[in-house]
N, C-alpha and C positions, 0 to 999 in steps of 0.2 A: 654269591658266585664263589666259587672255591679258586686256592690258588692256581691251580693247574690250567683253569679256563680264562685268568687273566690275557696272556702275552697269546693265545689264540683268539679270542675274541676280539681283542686289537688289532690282529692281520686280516682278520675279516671284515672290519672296519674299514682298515685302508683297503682293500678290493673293491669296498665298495665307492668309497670316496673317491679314486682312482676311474671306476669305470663312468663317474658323474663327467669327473674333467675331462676325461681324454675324447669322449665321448662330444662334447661340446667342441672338442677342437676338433676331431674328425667332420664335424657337421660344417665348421667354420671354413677347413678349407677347401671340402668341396662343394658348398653356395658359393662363399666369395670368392675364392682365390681360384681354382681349380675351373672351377664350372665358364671360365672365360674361355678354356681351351677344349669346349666340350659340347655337340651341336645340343641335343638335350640333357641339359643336366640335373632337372627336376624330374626326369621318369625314372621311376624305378624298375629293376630287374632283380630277375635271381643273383645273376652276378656281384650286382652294387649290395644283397643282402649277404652272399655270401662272404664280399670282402669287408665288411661290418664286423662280422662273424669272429672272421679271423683274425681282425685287430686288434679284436679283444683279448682272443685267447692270446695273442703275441703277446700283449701289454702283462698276462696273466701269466706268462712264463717267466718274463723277466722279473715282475715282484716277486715272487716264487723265490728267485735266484740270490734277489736281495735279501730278502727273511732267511735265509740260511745262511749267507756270507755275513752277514752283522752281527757285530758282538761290541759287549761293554768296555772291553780291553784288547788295547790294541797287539795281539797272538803274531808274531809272525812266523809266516810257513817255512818249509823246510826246505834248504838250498839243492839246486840237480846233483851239484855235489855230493850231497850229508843222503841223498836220496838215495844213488847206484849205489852210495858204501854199505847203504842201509839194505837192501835188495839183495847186492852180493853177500852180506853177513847172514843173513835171513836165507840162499841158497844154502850156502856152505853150512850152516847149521842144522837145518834142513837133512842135510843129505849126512853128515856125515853124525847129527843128533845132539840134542841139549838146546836152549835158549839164550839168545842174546839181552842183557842184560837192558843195553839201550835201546834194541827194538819195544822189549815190554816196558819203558819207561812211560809215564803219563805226560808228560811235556813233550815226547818224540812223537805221539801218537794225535797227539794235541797237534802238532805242526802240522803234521800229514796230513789231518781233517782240514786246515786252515790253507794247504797245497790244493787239496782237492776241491774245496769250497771258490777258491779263485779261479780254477779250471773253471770249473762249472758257469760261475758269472760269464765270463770271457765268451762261451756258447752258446750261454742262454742270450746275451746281450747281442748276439751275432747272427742266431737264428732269427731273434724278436726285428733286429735289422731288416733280413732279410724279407719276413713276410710283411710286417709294418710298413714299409716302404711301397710292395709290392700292391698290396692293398690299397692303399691310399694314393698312387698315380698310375696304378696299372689300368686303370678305365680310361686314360684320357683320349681324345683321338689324336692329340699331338703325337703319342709316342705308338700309337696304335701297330702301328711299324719293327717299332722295338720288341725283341723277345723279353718276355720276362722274365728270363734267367737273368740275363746282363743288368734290367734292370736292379732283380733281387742280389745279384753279387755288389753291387755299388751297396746297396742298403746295409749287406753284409758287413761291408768296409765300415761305414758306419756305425756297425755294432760293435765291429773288435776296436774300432778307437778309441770308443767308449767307454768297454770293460776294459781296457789298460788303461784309461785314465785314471778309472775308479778305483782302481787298486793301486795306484800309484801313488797318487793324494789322500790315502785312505780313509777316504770317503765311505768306507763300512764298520768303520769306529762310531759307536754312538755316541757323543758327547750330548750329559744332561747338564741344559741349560741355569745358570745360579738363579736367574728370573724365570719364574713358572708363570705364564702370560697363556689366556684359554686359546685352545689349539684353532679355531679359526685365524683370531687375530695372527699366530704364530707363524701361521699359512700364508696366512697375505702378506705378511711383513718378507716374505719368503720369493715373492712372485716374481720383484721387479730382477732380483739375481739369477733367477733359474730360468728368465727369457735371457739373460745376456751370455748366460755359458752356453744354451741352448742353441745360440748364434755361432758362439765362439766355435761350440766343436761337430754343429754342423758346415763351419765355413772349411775347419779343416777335412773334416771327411769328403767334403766335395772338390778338395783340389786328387788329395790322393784317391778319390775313386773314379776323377778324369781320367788320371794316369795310368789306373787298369784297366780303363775301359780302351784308352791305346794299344794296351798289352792285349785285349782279349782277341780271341779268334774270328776271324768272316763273319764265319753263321750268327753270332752273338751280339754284331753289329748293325746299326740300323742303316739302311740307305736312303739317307735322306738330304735334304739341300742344305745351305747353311743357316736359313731361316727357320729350318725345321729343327736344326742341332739346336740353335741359340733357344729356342722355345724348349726344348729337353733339357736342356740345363737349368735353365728357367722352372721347369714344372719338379725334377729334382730338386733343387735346394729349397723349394718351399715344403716340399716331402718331408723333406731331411730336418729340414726346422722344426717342422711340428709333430714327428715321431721324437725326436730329443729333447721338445717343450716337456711331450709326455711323461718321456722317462726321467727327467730332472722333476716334473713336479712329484711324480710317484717316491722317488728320492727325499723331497723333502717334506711328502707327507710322512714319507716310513721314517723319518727322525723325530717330526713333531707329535705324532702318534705314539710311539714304542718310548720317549723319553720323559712322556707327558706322566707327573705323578700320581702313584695308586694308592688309594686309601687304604689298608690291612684293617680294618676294623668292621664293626657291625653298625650298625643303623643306630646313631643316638636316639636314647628313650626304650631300645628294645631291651628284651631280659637279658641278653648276650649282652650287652654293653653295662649292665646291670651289672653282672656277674662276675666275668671274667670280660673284658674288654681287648687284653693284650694275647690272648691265643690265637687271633686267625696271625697276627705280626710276628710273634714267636714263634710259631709253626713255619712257614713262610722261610725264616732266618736260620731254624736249624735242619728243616726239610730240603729245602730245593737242592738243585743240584749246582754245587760250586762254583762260581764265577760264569752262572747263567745270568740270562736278564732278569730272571723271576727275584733272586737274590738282589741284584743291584736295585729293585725296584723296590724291596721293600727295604734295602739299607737308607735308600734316599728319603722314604717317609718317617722309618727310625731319626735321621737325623731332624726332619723337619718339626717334627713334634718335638725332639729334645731342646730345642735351639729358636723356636718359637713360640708363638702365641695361639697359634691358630686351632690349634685341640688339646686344652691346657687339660680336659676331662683323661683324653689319654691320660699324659703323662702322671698326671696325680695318682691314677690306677698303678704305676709304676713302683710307686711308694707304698706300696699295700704291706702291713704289720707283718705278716712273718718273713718280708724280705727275699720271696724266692723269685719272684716277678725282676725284682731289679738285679740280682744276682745273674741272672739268665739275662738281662740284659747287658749289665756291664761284661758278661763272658762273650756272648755273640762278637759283641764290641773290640775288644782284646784278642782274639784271637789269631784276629789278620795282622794289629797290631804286633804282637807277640812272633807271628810267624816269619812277617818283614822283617823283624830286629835280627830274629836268629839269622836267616838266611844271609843278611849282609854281612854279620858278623863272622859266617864261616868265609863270605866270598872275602873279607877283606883281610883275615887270618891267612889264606892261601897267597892274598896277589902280596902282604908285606912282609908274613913272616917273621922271622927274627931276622931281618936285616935292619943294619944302622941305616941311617938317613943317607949318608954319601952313598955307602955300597947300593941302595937301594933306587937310587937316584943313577948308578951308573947302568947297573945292571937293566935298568928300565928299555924296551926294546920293542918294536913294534909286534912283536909277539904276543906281547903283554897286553895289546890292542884286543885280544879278545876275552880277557879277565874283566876288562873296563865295560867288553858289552854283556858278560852274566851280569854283570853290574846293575847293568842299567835294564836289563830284561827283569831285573827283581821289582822294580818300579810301574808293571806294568799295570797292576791295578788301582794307580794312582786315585781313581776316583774314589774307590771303596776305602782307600786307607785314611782320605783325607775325609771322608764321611765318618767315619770309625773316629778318630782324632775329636772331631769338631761333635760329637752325640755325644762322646762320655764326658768331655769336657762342658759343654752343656749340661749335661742332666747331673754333675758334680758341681755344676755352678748353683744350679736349680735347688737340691736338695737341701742349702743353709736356709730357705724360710720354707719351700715346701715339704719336708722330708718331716712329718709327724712323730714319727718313732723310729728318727732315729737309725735308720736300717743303713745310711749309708756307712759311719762309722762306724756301726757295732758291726757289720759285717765283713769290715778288712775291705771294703771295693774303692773307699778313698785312699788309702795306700799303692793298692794294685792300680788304680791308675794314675797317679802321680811317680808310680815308680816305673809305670810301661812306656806310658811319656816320656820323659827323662832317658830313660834308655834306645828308645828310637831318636830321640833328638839325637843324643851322644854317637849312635852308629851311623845316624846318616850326613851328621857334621864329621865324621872319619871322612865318606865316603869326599866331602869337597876339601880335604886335607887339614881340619881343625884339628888341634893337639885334644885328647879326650883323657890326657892321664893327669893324676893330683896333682896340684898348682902349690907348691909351699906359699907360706904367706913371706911377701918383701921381709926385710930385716931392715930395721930401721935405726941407724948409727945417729954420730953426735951431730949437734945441730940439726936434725930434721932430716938427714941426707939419708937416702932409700939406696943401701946396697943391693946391685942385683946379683943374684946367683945362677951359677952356672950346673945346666941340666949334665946330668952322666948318665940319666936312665934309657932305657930306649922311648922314645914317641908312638904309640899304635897309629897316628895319622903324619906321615909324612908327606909334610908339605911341596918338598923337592920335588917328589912324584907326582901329587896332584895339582903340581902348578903348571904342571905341563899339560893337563885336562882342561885348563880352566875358561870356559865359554864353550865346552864342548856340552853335547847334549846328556853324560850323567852328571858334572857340573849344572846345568840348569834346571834339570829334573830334581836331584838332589837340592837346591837351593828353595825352590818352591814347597820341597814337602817339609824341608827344616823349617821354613816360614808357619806354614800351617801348624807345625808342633808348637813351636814358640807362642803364638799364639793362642793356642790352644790351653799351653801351661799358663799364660798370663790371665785369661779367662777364670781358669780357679783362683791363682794367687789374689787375683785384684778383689774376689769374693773373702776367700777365707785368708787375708793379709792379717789382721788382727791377732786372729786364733794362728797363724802360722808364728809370728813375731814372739807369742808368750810361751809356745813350743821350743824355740831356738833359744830365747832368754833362759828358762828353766833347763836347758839342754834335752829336751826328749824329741827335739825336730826329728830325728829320724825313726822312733818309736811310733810317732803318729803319723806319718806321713811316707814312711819308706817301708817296703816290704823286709820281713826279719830275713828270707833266706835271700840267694846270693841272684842280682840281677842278670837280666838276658845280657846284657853287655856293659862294660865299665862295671867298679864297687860299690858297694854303699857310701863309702865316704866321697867317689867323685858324685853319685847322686845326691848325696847332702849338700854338698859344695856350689856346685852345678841348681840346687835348689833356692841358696840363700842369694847367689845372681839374683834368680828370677823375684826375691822379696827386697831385695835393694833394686830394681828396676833395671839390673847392667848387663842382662844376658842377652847378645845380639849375636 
């Protein structure tokens, strides 16, 4: 299976799995539930096939709707605001010639899709409403009275509450699970929640779509008794419940489906695994197309082979003699790394500047409230940077007994990642206000007594400023991904502690361990420093 046919053959998967359950609950409530308000409701008709038909296709739009609005990173769209300015700039440029610089931006354009993509959901969930509903009570003879418009506009309601939940709670963030559990079990462990939301926001769309149906017109309206009404309400909200079952379970297949991991290799024992082993992963990692799922899919397998047991044949193939295999991997790896450091580094240049501590502490202003969220938009593909972290760190854990020849050292990639480390640690401990500049060592007077000395230089992390962040969401973002670094450095250190120890004794710690030119952020000597923490056990 090539890569391209991966993350499609998965959505076809869930259509079909999708049309297994809904299909079983469409049977369910009209035997059990439905058929009590129904003189025969074992005969079939064209009708009861057609609205079959159509249940389907609804259910088929709204997955449809889902597979396009889900992504690995949480994108957010572009404000009505940022939108007419963006329109107007896009006229005026237009008309009077040349291009706007923000319009052709990749992250403006990125939003607009991620604007458009939640339209979308919000219609499809609203149309699949409409008919879903209409389908599945519009035979009854209770309401036989009721037009189906009026009925299909209640369902309607139902749909738009839905798709603004959805995007509310965003719920079309894929989050891959740290336990990989086989996607049945993952399914049912899934059930007893997705009948209780299922309740929950069919209970709400049934008070607000009483209250339209008050609003609606004569014609729209049934004329019926109040025995009749309480029995439409009645044959409604069991509708409503089990068009919502549908679409919450379809939800939570398309998570356990789409985040379930992909193998990137060939068939152990074949020639291809024989041979070259790591080209369909490699391919995969430098082919796909940027912060798609195909990408996060096969970064999650990368990780799991570097940091497990489970395909130790991979990883050994990673250590292949001339070293280009692991190269190509420690770069894929690095690269996100590398590109999060810079980007923080510029955002946190811009919001500090060369101001001192006080000034920068006064001049601090709710304006500055949007510096904090490029901030915190840099962190959006947390999952990928903490997968990146935790693979090189692994597979430089792995290399001190399985690395044959050598390839990690000789090839400068334990450097470069002990020093990409270190320098995403140091920018993203800026970003929760940690001092990241050289630490003189105390000065140690008569009697044991530790003079302290007083700072004149400026601070790159001011604390004044970011203490007024602190419990906000680039504070807790930020504090999680520091965590994963730290650990990630301790992971090597606790391997190569020995061989680090007689590097820093003999003074070449930063020869072997730190890249010769000039890091993406902070010195070589705060990464030395910042290093020998991590070999005395005191970096926290």
């Amino acid at each position: 299976m090539s890569s391209s046919e991966i993350v499609k053959n998965r959505f076809l998967g869930l259509l079909i799995w999708q049309s297994i359950h809904s299909t079983f609950i469409f049977l369910f409530c009209k035997i059990f539930l439905l058929s009590l308000f129904t003189r025969n409701p074992f005969s079939p008709s064209f009708l009861s096939i057609l609205f079959f038909i159509v249940f389907h296709f609804s259910l088929l739009f709204f997955s449809s709707s889902l597979f396009i609005v889900s992504s690995p990173q949480p994108d957010r769209p572009v404000s009505l605001p940022e939108l007419g300015l963006g329109l107007v700039r896009f006229i005026l440029n237009w008309v009077v010639g040349g291009g706007s610089p923000e319009l052709s931006s990749p992250s403006f354009r990125r939003r607009v899709r991620t604007w458009l993509s939640f339209i979308l959901l919000v219609m499809a969930s609203s149309a699949s409403g409409f008919l879903s509903v209409v389908c599945l009570c519009g035979n009854s003879e209770a309401i036989s009275e009721l037009p189906l418009f009026g009925l299909g506009l209640r369902g309607l309601a139902l749909g738009f509450i839905y798709g603004v939940f959805y995007i509310y709670k965003q719920r079309w963030f894929l989050r891959f699970p740290i336990i990989q559990r086989p996607p049945f079990f993952s399914f049912k462990m899934g059930l007893p929640s997705a009948v209780r939301q299922s309740l929950k926001l069919s209970s709400a769309a049934f008070l607000v779509s009483t209250l339209l149906v008050v609003l609606l017109p004569d014609q729209f309206k049934s004329k019926s008794t109040i025995r009749q009404f309480i029995i439409e309400q009645i044959i409604f909200y069991v509708g409503s419940s089990a068009v919502s079952l549908c679409w919450e379970l379809s939800h939570h297949l398309h998570q356990v489906l789409h985040t379930k991991r992909c193998i990137f290799a060939p068939p152990k024992g074949s020639a291809a695994a024989e041979t070259n082993p790591s080209e369909p992963l490699l391919a995969a990692l430098e082919e796909s197309t940027p912060r798609s799922l195909l990408q996060y899919l096969a970064y999650f397998d990368l990780c799991m082979v570097c940091e497990s047991n489970v395909d130790t044949w991979r990883r050994a193939a990673f250590f292949e003699e001339t070293g280009e295999t692991y190269k190509r991997v420690v770069a894929v790896c690095l690269r996100p790394l590398e590109k999060l450091t810079s980007n923080l580094g510029e955002g946190l240049e811009g919001c500090l500047g060369d101001k001192t501590d006080q000034l920068a502490h006064q001049l601090w202003s709710p304006s500055n409230a949007r510096l904090e969220s490029k901030l915190f938009e840099m962190f959006d593909d947390f999952q990928l940077y903490a997968w990146c972290a935790r693979t090189v760190a692994g597979l430089t854990a792995r290399s001190h007994k399985e690395d044959r020849f050598g390839v990690a050292q000789l090839s400068g990639c334990n450097a470069s990642v002990i020093s990409t480390l270190l320098s995403c640690l140091l920018a993203v401990e800026a970003c929760m206000g940690k001092k990241t500049n050289l630490q003189p060592p105390n000065l140690v007077g008569p009697a044991s007594i530790k003079w302290a000395t007083s700072s004149t230089g400026r601070r790159e992390g001011s604390p004044g400023v970011m203490s007024r962040r602190k419990g906000g969401p680039l504070h807790s973002k930020a504090y999680a991904m520091a965590d994963i670094f730290r650990t990630s450095i301790y992971g090597i250190v606790a391997v190569f502690h020995d061989d680090m120890l007689r590097s820093m004794k003999t003074g070449i710690l930063d020869k072997d361990w730190i890249i010769t030119s000039k890091p993406l952020y902070g010195t070589r000597e705060i990464l030395v420093q910042k290093l020998s923490l991590f070999l005395d056990y005191r970096a926290t």
